[in-house]
N, C-alpha and C positions, 0 to 999 in steps of 0.2 A: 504494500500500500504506500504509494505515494505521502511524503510529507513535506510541508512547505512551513519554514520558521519566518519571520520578520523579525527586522531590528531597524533599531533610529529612530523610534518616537522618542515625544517629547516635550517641553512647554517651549515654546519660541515669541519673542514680540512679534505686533503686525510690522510687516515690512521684510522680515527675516527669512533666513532658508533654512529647507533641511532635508538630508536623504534618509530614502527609507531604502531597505534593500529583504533582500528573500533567499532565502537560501530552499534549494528546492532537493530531495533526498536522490531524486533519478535522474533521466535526459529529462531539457526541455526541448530537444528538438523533433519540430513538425507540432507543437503546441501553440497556443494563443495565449501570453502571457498579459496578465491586467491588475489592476489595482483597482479596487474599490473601496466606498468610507462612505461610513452609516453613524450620523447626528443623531442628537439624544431626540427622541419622538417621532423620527424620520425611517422613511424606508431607506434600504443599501441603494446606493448609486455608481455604476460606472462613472471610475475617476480619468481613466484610462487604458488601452489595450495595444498590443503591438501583435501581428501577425509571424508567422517564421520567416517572411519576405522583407519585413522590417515595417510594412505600411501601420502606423497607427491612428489609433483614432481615440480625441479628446472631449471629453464634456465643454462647452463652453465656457465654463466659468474660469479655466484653470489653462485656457487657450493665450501661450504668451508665457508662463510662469511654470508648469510642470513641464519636466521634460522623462521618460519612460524609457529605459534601456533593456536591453538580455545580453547576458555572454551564456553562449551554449556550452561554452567550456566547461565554462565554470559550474553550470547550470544555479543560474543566478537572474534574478530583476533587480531593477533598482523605479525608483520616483526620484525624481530631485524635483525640489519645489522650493520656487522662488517668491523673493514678493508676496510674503502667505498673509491670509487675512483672515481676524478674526472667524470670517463664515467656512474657515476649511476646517476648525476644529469637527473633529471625529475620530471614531476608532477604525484604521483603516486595514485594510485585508488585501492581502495577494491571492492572486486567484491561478490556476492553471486548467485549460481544458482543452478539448477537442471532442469530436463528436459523442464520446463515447466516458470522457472522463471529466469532472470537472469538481477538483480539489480545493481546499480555502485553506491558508492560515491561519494563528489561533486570534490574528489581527495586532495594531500597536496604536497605541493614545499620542495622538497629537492634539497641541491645544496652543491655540494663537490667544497670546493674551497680553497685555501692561501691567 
């Protein structure tokens, strides 16, 4: 059974950065790796996704300021998240699937705060 850890939450002011990354227990290749982040009272939300081709795709709000990688080597994601603002607080989750599997993190607390 596939396992996916996260690390790099954590409290940051508005305006600040911070990476998140995933460590993934098998291959990620020929997967779709993503990141998502679910607010307190809210449903989970697609924060972002990258394909094995590299094409990705962002939510808008975070269009400009996250940027989403993979090393297949590694078998690893990352988020790097710029410019964070108060509304990114969440606990956020790495995600890995494909048609047939689709695994989550146990998630990590970030929190944009003064």
């Amino acid at each position: 059974q596939v396992q996916l850890v996260e690390s790099g939450g954590g409290l940051v002011q508005p305006g600040g950065s911070l990476t998140l990354s995933c460590a993934v227990s098998g291959t990620i290749f020929g997967y779709v790796v993503g990141w998502y982040r679910q607010a307190p009272g809210k449903q989970r939300e697609l924060v972002a996704s990258m394909q094995e081709g590299g094409a990705t795709n962002r939510v808008e709000s975070v269009q400009g300021r996250f940027t989403i990688s993979r090393d297949n080597a590694k078998g690893t994601m990352s988020l790097q998240m710029n410019s964070l603002k108060p509304e990114d607080t969440a606990v956020y989750y790495c995600n890995l699937r494909d048609s047939r599997l689709s695994a989550w993190g146990q998630g990590t607390q970030v929190t944009v705060s003064s």
